[in-house]
C-alpha positions, 0 to 999 in steps of 0.5 A: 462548518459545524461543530468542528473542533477548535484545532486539529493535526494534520498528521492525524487527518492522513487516512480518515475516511470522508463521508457524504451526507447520507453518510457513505464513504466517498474516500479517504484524506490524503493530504492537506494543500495549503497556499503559502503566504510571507513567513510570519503569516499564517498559510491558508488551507485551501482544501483536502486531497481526497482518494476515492475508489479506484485511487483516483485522487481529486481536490476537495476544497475546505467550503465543501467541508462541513465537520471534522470530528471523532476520527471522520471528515463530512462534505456536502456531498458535491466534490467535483471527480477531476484529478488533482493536478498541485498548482505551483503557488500550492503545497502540500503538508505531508508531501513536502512540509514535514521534516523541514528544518526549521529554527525557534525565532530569537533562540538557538533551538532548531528542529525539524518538522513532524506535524503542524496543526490548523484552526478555523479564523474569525473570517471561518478560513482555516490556517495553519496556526502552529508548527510541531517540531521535534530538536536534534537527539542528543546522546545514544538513541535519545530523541530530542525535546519537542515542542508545539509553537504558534506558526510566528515563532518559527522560521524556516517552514516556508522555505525549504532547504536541500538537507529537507530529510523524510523522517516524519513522512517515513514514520507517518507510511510506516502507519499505513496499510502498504495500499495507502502508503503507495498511494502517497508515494505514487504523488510525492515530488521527484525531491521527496521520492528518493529520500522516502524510498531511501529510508524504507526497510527492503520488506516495506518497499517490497509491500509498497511496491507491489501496490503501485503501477507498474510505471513507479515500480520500474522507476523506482527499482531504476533508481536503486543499487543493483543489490538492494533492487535484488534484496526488496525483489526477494522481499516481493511474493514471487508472482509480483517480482516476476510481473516486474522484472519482466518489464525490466531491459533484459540485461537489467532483468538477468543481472538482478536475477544472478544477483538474487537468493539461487530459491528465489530467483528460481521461484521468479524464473519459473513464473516468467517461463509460462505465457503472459495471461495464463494460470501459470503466469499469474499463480503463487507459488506460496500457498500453505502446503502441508502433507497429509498426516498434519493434523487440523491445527497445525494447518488452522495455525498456518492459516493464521499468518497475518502475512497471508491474504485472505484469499491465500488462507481460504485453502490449504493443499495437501501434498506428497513430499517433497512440500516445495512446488512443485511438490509430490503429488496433490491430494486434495484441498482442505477449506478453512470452513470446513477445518473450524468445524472439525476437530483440531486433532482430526489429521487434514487429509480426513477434510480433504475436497478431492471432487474440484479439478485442479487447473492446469499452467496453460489455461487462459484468464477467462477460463481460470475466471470461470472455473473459480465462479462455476465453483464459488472459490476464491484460490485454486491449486495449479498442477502439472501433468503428474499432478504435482502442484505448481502453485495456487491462483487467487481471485485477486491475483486474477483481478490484477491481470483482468482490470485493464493496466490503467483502471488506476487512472479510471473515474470511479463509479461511486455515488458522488456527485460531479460538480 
């Protein structure tokens, strides 16, 4: 292996992106696998767990590794596209050796642990050489002393006990996109699962569930209390908690529907009212909808949300009151190019595109499809009989009703090499 550094945390590898090499990006670290030995003796690194496009996840062992440097991982370019299945003599650092309890030998000092670190031996194996762990606060919100060993001088991180908690595996997630985070999850042992899902806030559970397959989603809303499912389906844009309630049994889906906010429940109800893979079925009902006397910026500072998708801050839809879908009648749609060229004073009824028609709820996938590439967009306004809009639908919303249920589980068509 060339040039790589003398010692790295594994920690830090959890969403560098991997590289063949020309110099392409073929995926991302997800995880390290490591085989375990006696106590005392240092695991060996068996490889990497690798997700490459599609979120297929395949195992990349550490001889076809060849730098690991500046934030970056390069291989040899021949990585074998088989899903990786975790043998039992395997595990995996992230996944199950973070946050276990562990103890300084000859010392009363305990701890748990929050990253460990490996190194390249004599023989060029790679092992896991030290153990960072992090003792018990003492006082009000005082966080304990941390320390970094030499894997020898602890015990405990080969045997797992049942107290094992998620604190160092929640603060890594909290880190990630909500993609990469699901990505995670979709592959933690079931004995990690609940206390992770447990230790996630209502808002980033909702973000992650609506990045996993609709399987896990279901799974995990079975396993919580029928009020905090209610609380992070509240959290979940309407159009997502309606695909997943309506997977639900039906006597599940009406009690977490009574056990929701009246507003947002009447949000999810509305979606699920309009046939499977119609506009109507796939719409958001949460576009930025201003009136027509707002000036451009104020619609350029709503825009602005870093909670909108980029599709979802491409248009702005400009509406007679009342501002809620569905709203007063729709005026016209305003692009974001065209409010950057205008003057923010200017009101943003004057940069109104009134020549696009809108679409209607009852229209099929491929003729929402066609209308967004015949006109070159990435959303369009959904609007009922009197013109009044329902809601927006967006190229991505599009393509998650489009791409088949388990295009997930699909291989990639990348530039990798099959070996």
């Amino acid at each position: 292996m060339s040039t790589a550094p003398s010692r790295v945390f594994v920690a830090r590898l959890v969403g560098l992106p991997i590289f063949d090499p020309q110099g392409d990006q073929v995926g991302k670290v997800r995880d390290l696998v490591v085989a375990l030995r006696t106590e005392s003796s240092q695991p060996r690194v068996l490889g990497l767990v690798a997700e490459v496009f599609g979120r297929r996840r395949i195992f990349v062992p550490m001889t076809r590794v060849t730098n690991i440097d500046s934030g970056q991982v390069y291989t040899t370019g021949l990585l074998n596209m088989r899903r990786f299945q975790q043998r039992p003599t395997e595990t995996l650092v992230i996944g199950q050796m973070l946050d276990r309890n562990v103890r300084v030998i000859g010392s009363e000092v305990t701890g748990v642990v929050y990253d460990v670190a490996m190194e390249q031996a004599r023989n060029r194996d790679w092992v896991l050489s030290r153990v960072a762990l992090q003792e018990p606060g003492r006082g009000f919100r005082r966080k304990g002393q941390t320390h970094v060993l030499e894997w020898g001088e602890v015990t405990g991180v080969t045997r797992p006990e049942e107290s094992q908690g998620a604190t160092q595996l929640l603060a890594s997630l909290h880190e990630m996109r909500p993609a990469d985070a699901a990505s995670v999850i979709h592959d933690l042992p079931k004995e990690r699962l609940g206390a992770v899902i447990a230790g996630l806030d209502d808002e980033r559970l909702a973000d992650v569930l609506e990045e996993l397959p609709e399987e896990d989603q279901v799974e995990i809303l079975e396993h919580l209390d029928s009020e905090r499912a209610a609380d992070v389906l509240e959290e979940m844009s309407p159009d997502d908690a309606a695909d997943l309630i309506a997977d639900l049994p039906p006597e599940t889906a009406a009690q977490l529907l009574e056990l929701m906010e009246p507003s947002d429940a009447e949000d999810v109800k509305r979606l699920m009212s309009y046939a499977e893979h119609t506009a109507g079925a796939m719409m958001t009902v949460e576009p930025v909808i201003l009136p027509p006397d707002a000036t451009i910026a104020e619609a350029l500072a709503h825009v602005r949300n870093p909670d909108l998708t980029t599709s979802l801050a491409a248009l702005v839809y400009v509406c007679r009151s009342p501002l809620e879908p569905p709203t007063g009648r729709l005026l016209g749609v305003a692009h974001i190019q065209r409010l950057l060229r205008e003057p923010p004073s200017t009101l943003v009824a004057a940069a109104l595109d009134q020549t696009l028609d809108p679409l209607r709820p009852g229209m099929s996938i491929d003729a929402v499809a066609a209308h967004l590439a015949t006109y070159n967009l990435v959303a369009a306004p959904v609007v009922d009989d009197d013109g009044r809009l329902l809601g927006a639908v967006t190229v991505d919303d599009l393509l998650d009703h489009m791409l088949p249920e388990n295009w997930r589980e699909q291989v990639p068509r990348t530039g990798v090499t099959h070996g």
